[in-house]
Backbone bond lengths (Angstrom), bond angles and torsions (degrees), N, CA, C in turn:
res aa  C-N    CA-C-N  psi(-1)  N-CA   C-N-CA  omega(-1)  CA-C   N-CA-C  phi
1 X - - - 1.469 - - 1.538 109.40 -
2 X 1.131 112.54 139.43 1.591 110.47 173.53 1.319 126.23 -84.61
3 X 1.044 124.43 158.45 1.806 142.64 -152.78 1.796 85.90 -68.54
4 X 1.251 109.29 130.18 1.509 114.95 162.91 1.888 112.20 -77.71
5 X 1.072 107.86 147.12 1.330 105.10 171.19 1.444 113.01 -114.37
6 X 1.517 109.49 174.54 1.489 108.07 -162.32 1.757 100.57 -111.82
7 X 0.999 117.37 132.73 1.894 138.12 -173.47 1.720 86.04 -79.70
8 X 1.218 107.86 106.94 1.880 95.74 153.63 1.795 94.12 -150.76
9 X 1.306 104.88 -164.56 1.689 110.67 179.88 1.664 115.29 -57.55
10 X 1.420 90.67 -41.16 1.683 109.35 -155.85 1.643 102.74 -78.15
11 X 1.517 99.66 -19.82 1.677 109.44 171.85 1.309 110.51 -65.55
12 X 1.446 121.69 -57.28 1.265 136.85 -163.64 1.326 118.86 -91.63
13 X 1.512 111.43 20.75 1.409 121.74 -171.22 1.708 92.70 -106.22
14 X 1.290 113.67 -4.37 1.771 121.92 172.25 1.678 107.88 -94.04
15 X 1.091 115.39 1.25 1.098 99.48 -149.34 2.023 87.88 -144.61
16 X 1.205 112.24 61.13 1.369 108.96 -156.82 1.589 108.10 -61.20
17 X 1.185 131.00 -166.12 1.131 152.41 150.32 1.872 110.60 -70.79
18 X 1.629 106.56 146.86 1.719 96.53 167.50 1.390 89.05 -91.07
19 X 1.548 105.85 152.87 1.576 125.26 -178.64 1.559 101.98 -135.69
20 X 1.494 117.17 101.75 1.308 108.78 -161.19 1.273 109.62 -80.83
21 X 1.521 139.91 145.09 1.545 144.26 164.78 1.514 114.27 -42.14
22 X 1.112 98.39 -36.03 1.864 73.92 170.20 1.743 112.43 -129.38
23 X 1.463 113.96 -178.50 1.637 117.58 -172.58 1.446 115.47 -60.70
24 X 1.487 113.48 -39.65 1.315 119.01 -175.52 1.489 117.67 -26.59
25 X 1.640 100.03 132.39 1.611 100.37 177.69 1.113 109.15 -99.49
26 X 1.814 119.68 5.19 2.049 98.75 147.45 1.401 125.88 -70.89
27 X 1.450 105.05 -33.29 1.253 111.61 161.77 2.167 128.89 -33.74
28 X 1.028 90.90 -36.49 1.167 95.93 176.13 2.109 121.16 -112.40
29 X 1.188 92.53 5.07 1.810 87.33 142.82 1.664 84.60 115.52
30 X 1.122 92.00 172.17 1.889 114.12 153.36 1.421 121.75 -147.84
31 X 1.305 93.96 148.23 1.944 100.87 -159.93 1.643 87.07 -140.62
32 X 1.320 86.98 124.15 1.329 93.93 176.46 2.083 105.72 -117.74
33 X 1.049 89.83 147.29 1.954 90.07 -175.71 2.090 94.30 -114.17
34 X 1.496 83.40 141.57 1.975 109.48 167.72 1.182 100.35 -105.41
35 X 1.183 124.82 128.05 1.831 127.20 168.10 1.413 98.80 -179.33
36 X 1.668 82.77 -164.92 1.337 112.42 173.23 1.158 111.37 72.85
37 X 1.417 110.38 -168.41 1.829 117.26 -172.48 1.712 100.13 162.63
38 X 1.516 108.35 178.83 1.843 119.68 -153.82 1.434 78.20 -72.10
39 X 1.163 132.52 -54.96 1.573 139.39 -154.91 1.396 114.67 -79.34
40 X 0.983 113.70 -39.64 1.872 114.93 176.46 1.489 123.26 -140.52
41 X 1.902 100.43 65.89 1.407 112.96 -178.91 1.749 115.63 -59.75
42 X 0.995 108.44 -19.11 1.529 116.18 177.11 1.376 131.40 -47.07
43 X 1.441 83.11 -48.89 1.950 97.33 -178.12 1.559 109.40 -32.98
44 X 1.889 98.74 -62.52 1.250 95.85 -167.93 1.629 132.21 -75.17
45 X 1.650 102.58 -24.27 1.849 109.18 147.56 1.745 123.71 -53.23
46 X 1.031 98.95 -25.84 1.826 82.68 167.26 1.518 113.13 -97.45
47 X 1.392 119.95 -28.47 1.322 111.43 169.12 1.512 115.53 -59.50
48 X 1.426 115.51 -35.42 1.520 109.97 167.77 1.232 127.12 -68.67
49 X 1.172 120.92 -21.37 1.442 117.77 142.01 1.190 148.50 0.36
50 X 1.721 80.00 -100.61 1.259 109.34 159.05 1.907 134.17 -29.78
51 X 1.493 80.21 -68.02 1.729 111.22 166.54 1.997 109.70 -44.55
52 X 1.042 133.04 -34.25 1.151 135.00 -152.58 1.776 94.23 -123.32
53 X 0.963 127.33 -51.86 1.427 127.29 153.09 1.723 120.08 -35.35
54 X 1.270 118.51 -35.72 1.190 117.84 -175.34 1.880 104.63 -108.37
55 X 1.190 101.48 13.91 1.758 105.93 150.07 1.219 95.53 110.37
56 X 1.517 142.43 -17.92 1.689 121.65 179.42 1.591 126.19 -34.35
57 X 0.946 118.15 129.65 1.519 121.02 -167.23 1.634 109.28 -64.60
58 X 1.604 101.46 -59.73 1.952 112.82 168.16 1.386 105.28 -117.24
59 X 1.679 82.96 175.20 2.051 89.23 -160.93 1.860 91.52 -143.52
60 X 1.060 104.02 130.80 1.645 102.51 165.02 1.627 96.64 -138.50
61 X 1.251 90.59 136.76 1.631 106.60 163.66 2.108 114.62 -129.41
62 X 1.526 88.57 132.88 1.442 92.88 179.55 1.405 106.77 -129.60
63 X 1.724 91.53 117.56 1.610 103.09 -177.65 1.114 125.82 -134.46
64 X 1.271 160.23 -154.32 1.344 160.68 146.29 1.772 108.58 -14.43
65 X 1.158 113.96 135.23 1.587 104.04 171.12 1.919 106.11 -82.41
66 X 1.279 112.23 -29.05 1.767 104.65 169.53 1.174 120.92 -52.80
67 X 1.776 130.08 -31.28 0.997 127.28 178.95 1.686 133.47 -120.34
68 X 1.362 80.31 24.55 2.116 109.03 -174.55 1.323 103.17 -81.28
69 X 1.012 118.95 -25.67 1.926 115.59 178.49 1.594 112.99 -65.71
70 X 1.863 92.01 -55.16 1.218 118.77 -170.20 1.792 105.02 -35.32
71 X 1.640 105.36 -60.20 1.461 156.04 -116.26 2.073 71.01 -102.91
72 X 1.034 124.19 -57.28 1.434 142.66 -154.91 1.816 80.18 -57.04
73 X 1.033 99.45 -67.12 1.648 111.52 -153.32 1.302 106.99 -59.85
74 X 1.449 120.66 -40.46 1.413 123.10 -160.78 1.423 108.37 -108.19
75 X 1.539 110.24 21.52 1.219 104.29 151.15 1.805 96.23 -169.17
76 X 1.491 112.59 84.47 0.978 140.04 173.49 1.773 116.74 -29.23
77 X 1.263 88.18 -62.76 2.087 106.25 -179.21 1.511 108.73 -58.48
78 X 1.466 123.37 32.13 1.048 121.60 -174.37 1.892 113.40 -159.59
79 X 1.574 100.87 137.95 1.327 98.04 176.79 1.312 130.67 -103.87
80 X 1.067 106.27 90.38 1.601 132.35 -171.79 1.853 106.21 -70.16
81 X 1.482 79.46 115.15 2.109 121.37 164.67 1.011 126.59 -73.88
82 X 1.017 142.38 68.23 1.754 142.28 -169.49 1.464 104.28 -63.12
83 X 1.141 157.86 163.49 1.400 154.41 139.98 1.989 107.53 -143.70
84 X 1.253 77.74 159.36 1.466 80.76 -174.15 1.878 120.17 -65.33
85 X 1.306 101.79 153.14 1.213 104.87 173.91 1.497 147.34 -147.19
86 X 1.106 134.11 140.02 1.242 148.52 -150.14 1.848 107.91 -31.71
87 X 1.354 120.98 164.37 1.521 100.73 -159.16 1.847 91.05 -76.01
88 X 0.991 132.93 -30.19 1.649 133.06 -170.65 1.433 98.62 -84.73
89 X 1.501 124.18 16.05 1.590 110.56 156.39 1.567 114.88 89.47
90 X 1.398 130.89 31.17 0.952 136.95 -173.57 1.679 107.45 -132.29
91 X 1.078 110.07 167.92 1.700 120.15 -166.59 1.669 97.18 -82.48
92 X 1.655 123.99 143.02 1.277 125.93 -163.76 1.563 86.07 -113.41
93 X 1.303 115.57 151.87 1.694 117.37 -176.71 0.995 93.35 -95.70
94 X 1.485 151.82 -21.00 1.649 125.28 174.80 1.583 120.28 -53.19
95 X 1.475 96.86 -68.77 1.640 108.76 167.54 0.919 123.30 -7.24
96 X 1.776 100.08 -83.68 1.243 114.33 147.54 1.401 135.54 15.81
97 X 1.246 106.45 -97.07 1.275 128.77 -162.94 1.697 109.97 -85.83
98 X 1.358 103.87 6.45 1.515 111.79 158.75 1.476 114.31 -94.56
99 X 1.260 106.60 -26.70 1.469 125.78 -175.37 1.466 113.63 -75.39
100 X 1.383 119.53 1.51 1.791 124.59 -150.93 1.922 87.94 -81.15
101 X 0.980 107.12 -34.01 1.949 99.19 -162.67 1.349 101.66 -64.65
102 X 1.242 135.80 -8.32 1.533 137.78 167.49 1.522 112.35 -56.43
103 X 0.960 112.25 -43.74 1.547 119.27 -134.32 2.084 84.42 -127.40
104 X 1.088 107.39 -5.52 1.300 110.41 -177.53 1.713 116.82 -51.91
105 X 1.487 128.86 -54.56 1.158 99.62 157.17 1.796 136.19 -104.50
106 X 1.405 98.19 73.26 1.742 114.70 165.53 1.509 116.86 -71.32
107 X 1.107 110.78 129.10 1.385 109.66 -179.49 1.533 97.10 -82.36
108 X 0.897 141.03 -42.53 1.387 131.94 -165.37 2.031 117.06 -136.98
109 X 1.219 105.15 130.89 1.726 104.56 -158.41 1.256 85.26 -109.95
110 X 1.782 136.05 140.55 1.269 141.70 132.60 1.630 100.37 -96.05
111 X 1.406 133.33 131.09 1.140 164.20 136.91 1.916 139.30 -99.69
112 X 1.430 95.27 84.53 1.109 105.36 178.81 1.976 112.97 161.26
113 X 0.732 77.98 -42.26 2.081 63.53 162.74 1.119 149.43 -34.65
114 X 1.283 111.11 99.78 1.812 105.01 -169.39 1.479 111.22 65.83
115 X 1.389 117.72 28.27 1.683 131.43 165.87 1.767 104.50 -78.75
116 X 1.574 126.04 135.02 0.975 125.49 127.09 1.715 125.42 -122.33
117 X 1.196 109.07 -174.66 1.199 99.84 179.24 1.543 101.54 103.98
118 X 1.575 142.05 70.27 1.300 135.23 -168.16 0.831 147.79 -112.48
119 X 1.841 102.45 28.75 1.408 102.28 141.71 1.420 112.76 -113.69
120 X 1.525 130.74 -11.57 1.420 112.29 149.99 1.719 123.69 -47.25
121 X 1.412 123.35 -39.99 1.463 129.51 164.67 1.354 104.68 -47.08
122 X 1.389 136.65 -37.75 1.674 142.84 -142.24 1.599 82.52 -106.33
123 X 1.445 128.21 -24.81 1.397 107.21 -165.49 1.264 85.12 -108.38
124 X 1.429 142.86 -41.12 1.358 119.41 178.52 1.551 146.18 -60.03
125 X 1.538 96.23 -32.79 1.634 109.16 155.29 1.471 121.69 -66.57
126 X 1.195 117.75 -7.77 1.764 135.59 -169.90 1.729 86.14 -100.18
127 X 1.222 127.51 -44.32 1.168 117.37 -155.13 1.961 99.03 -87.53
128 X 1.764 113.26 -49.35 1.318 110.88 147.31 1.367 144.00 -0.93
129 X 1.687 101.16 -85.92 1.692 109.91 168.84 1.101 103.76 -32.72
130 X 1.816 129.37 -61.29 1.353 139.37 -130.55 1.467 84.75 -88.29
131 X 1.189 141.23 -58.23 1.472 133.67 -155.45 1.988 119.62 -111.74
132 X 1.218 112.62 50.62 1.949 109.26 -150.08 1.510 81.54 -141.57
133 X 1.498 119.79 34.46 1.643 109.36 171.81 1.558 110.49 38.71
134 X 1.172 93.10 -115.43 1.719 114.16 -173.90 1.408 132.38 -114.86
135 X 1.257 92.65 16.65 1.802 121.05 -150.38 1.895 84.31 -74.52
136 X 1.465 120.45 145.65 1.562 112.75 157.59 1.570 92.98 -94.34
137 X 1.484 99.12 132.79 1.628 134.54 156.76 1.617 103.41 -81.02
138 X 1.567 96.31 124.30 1.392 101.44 166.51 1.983 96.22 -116.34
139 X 1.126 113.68 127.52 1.619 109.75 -170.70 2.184 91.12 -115.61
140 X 1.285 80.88 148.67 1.783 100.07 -162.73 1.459 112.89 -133.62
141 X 1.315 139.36 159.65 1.276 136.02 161.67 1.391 142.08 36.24
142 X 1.540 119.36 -79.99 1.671 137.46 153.62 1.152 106.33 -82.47
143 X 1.672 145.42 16.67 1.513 127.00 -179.46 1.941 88.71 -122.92
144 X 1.589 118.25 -3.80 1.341 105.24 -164.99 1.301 127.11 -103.55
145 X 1.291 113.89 -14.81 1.548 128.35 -176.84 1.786 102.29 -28.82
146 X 1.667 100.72 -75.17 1.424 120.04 -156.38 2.020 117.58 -87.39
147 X 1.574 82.12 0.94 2.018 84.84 -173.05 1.235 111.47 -48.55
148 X 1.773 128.63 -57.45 1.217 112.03 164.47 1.732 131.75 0.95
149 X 1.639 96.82 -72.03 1.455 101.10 172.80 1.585 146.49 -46.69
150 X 2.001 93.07 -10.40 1.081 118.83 175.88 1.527 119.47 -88.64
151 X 1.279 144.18 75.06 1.581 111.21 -138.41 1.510 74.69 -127.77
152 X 1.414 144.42 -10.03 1.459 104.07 -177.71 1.513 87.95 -111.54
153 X 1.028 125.02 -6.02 2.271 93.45 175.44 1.695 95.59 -96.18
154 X 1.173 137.45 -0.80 1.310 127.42 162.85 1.655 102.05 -81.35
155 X 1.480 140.37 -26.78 1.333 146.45 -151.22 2.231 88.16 -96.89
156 X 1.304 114.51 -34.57 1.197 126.02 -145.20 1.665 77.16 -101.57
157 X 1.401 121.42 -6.77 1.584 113.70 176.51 1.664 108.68 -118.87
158 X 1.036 116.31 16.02 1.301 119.13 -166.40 1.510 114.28 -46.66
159 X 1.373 105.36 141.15 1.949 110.37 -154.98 0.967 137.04 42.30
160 X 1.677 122.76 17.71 1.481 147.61 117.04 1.474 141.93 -18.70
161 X 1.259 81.62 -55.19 1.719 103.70 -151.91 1.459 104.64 -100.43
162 X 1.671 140.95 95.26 1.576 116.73 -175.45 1.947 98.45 -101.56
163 X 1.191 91.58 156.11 2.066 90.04 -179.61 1.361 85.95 -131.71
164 X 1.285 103.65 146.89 1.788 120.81 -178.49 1.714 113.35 -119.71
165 X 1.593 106.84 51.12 2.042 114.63 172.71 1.318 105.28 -50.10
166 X 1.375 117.99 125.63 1.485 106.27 141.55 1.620 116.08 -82.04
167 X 1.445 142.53 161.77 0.755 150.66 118.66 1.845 106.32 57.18
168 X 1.053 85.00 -103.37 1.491 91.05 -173.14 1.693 109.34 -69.46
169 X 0.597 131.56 10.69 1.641 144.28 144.71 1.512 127.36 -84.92
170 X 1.122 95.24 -44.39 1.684 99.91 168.17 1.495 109.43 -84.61
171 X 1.220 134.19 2.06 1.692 142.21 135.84 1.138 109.34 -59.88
172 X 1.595 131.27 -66.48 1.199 128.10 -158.86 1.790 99.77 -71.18
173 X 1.353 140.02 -40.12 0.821 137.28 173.44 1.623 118.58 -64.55
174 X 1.043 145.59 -35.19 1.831 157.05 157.63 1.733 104.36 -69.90
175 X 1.044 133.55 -2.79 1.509 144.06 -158.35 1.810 97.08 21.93
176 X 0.969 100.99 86.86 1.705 105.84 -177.56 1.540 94.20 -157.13
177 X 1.618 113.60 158.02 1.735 128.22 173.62 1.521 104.14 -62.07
178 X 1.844 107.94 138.95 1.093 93.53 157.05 1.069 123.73 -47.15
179 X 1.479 139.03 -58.91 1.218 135.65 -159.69 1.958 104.41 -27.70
180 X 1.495 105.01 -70.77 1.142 130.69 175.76 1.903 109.17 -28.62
181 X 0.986 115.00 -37.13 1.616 124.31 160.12 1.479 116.93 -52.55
182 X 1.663 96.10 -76.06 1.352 123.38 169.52 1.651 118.63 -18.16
183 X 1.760 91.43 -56.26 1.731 96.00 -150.24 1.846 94.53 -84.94
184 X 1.121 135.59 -24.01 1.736 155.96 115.79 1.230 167.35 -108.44
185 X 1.614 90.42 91.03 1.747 110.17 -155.43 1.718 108.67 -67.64
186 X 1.405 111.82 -18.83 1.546 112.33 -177.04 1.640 108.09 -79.18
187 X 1.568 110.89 -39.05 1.295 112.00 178.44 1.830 114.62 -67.00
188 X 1.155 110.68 -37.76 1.286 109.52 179.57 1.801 110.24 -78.50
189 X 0.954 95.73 -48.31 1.340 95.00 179.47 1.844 111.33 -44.84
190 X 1.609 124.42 -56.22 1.400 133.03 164.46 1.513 112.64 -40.05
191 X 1.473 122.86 -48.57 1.134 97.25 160.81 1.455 146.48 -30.89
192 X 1.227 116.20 -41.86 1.392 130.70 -148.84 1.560 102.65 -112.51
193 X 1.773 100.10 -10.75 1.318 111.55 176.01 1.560 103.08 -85.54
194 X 1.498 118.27 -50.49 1.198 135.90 166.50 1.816 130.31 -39.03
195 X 1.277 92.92 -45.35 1.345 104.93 -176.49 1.390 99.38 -78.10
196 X 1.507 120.81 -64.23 1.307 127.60 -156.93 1.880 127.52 -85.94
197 X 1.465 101.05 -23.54 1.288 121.93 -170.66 1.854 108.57 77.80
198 X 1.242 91.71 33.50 2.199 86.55 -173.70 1.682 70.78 -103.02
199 X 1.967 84.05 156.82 1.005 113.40 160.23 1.915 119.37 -85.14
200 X 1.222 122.14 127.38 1.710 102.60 -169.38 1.498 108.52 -127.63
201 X 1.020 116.05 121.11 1.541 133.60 169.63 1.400 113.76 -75.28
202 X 1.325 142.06 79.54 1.204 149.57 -171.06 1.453 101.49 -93.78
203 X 1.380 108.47 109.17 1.233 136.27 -157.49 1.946 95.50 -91.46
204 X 1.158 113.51 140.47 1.371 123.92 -167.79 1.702 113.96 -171.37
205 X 1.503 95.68 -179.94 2.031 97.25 165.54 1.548 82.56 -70.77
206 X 1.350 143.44 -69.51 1.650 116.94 -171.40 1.572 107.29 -110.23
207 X 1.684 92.62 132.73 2.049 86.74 -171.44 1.468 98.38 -99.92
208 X 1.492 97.36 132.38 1.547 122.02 -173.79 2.142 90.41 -101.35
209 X 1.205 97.59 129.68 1.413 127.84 146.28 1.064 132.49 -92.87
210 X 1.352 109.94 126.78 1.809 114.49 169.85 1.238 110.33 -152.55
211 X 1.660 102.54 140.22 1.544 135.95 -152.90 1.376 96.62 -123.47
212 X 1.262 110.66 159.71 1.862 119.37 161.39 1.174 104.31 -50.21
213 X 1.799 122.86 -49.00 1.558 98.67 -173.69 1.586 111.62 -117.48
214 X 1.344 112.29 50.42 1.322 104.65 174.17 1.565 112.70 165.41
215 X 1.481 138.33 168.05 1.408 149.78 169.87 1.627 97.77 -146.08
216 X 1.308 68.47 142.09 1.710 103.78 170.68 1.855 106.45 -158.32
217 X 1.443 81.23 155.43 1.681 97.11 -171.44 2.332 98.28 -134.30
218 X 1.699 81.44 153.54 1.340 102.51 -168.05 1.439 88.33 -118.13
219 X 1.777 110.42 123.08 1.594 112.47 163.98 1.018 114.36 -87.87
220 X 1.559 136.17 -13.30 1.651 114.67 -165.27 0.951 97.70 -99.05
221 X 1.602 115.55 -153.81 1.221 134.39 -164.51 1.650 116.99 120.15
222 X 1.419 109.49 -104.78 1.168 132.16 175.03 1.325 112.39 99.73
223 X 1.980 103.70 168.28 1.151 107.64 -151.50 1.096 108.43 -84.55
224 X 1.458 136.96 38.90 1.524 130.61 170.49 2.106 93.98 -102.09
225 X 0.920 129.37 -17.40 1.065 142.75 151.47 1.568 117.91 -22.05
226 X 1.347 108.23 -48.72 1.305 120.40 -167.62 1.203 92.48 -98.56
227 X 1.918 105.18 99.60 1.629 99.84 176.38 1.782 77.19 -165.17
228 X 1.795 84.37 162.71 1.726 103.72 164.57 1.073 138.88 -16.70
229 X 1.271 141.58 52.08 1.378 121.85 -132.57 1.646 143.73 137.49
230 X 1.236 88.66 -39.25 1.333 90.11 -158.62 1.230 112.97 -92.83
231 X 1.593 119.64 -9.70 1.778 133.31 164.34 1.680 90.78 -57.26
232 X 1.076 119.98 -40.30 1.752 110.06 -165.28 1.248 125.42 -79.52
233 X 1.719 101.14 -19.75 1.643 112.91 149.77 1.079 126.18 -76.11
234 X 1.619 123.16 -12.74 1.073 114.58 -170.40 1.380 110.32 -101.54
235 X 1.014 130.04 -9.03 1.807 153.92 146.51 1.693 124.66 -61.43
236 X 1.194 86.09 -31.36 1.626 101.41 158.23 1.071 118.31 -61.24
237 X 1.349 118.65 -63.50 1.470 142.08 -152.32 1.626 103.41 -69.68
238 X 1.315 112.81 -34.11 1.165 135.05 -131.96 2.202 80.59 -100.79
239 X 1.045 95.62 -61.18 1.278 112.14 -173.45 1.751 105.05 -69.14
240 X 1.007 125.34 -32.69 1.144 106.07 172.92 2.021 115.97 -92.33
241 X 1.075 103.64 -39.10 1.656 102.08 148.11 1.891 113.70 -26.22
242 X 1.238 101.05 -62.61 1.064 98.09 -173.23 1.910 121.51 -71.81
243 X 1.408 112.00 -23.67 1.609 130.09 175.22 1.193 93.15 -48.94
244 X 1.560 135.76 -61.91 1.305 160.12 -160.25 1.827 104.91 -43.83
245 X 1.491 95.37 -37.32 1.235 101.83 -173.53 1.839 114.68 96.89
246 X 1.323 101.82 33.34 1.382 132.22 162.76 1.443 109.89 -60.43
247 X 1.385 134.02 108.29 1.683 124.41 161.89 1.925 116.29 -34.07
248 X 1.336 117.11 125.43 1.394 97.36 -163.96 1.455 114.01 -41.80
249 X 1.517 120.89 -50.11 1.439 129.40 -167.57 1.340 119.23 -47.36
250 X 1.666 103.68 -52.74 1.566 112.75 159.76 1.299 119.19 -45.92
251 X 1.621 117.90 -48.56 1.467 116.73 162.95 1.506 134.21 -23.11
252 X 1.689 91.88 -41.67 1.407 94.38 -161.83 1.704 96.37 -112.37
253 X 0.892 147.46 -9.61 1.377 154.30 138.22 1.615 98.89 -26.89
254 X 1.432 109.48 -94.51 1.035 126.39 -177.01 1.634 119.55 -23.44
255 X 1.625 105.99 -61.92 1.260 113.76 -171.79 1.607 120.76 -68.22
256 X 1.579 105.23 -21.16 1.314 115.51 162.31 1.503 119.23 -53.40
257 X 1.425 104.74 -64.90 1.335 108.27 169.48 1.292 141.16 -53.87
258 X 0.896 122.91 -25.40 1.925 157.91 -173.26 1.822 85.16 -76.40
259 X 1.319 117.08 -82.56 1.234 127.82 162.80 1.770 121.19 -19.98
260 X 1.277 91.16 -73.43 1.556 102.09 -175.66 1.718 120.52 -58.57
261 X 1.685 97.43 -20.02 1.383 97.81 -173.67 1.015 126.23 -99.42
262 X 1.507 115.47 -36.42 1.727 144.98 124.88 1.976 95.83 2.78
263 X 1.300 94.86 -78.45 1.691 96.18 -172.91 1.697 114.46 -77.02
264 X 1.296 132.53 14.73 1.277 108.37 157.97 1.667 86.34 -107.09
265 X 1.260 150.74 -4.02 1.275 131.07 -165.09 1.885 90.91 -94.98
266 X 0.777 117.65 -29.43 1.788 119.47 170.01 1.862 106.23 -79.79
267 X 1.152 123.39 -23.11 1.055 117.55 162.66 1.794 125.07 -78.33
268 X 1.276 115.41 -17.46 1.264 109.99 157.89 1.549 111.51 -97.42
269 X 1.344 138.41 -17.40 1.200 127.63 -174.86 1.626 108.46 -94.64
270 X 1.512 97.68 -29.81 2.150 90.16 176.88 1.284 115.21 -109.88
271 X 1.625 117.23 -25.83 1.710 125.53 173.26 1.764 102.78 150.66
272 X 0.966 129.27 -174.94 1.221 142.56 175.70 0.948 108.70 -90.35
273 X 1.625 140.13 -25.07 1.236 152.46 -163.41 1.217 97.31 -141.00
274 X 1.682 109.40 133.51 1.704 112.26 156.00 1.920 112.22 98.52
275 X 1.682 105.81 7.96 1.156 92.75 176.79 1.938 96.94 -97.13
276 X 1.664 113.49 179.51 1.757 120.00 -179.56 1.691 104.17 -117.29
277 X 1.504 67.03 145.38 1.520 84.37 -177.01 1.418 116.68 -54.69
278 X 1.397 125.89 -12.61 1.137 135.37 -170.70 1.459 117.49 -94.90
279 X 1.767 104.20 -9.92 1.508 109.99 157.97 1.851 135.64 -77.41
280 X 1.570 85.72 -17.88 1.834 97.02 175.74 1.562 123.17 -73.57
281 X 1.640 132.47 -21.68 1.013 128.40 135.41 1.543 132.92 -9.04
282 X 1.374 100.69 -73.24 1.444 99.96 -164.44 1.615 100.79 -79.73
283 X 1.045 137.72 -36.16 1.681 121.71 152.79 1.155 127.35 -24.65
284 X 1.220 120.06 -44.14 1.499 105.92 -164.50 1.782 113.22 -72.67
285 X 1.092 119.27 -37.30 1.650 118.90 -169.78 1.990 94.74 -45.48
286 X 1.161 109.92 -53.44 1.177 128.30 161.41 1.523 120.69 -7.97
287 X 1.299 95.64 -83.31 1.897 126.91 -176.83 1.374 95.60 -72.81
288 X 1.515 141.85 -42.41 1.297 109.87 161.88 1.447 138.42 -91.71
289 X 1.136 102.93 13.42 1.762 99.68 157.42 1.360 109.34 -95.17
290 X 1.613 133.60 -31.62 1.612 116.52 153.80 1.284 121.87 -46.48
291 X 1.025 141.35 -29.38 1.459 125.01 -135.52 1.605 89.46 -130.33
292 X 1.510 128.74 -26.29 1.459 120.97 154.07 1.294 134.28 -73.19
């Protein structure tokens, strides 16, 4: 196994950000997010967040048509896709997948936020890989159950593709105990790096990354981190980093950290406990002009 490396400022001070020469916000990418649903329109408003906080130039989100108005208003800087949906409130993959020439040139896809419904999720990330040009897919939450099953358009994307499991997801995906996660998140995590060629952000008290050519792990954070939410910022972040024209890996380096640092600076200013996921957004513009 290879030597893990350690995520801090002084790491990522090699590894800059692109900073494009001029203002233009094509210049800086488009990331469009798949999620949401009747029951938990949120996911995909904080992942847009995220995404637009960490510099994406445009933003499209396509979600439920019940909650696209809502979704329209409360986050303006964005061109919101309604499509129809399943009778329990979830995104239908036909629609869908009539709907793909919209969104056709996105530099960067998050799919999976606030998704239910799982095998429409299983056919839409299936349908994704196959049709997203060159776009990096970051897949999240409702897009992850069944990826496994996907092994040659994730293999045909290799260092493409980043997935963000916590824990008990990266069980259900290895069919092994959490504990068994728990007690080695780098080893399990390589698996899935190994097998599949995805890049995987194994989300933890320290989130270990692993790439085809490399791991590294992030110690901070803390446990106010682990709240409602805040995987969907961190998929955001991650995905629009990457719109930017971020190397995926750097993507996910970065967005870890951005994330992780975001939440100890709200952990000394609101508590360790009890701050929202919907406050780590506006940190980051912040944390990356220090730390570049």
């Amino acid at each position: 196994m290879m030597d893990v490396q350690i995520i801090d400022a002084q790491f990522l001070k090699a590894l800059p950000l692109p900073q494009p020469a001029e203002g233009s916000k094509e210049e800086r990418g488009r990331v469009c997010i798949i999620g949401g649903s009747r029951e938990v329109p949120g996911a995909v408003l904080l992942a847009a967040l995220g995404a637009m906080r960490a510099g994406a130039g445009k933003l499209q989100i396509v979600t439920v048509e019940s909650r696209a108005g809502a979704l329209a208003v409360a986050m303006p800087e964005a061109l919101v896709i309604g499509l129809p949906e399943t009778p329990t409130g979830g995104l239908q993959t036909e629609p869908l997948t009539c709907a793909a020439s919209r969104w056709a040139n996105t530099h960067a896809l998050l799919v999976g936020p606030g998704m239910v419904e799982e095998q429409d999720c299983h056919e839409i990330l299936k349908f994704l890989l196959d049709n997203s040009g060159e776009a990096v897919i970051v897949v999240d939450a409702g897009a992850l159950p069944r990826i496994t099953e996907l092994g040659v358009g994730l293999r045909q994307r290799t260092g493409g593709v980043i997935i963000t499991p916590h824990a008990g997801e990266m069980a259900n995906l290895l069919g092994v105990d959490k504990e068994v996660v728990e007690a080695d998140p780098t080893s399990a995590a390589s698996r899935l790096t190994e097998e599949f060629g995805v890049i995987v952000i194994m989300k933890g008290s320290q989130t270990v990354i692993t790439a085809p050519d490399g791991m590294w792990r992030y110690e901070g954070g803390g446990v106010g981190l682990a709240t409602s939410g805040s995987g969907d910022v961190l998929g955001g972040i991650v995905a629009g980093l990457a719109a930017r024209g971020t190397k995926p890996v750097a993507a996910a380096m970065w967005g870890v950290f951005l994330h992780g640092e975001a939440g100890l600076q709200l952990a000394n200013t609101v508590g360790s406990l009890g701050f929202l996921a919907r406050e780590i957004p506006d940190l980051i513009p912040k944390l990356m002009s220090e730390t570049t």
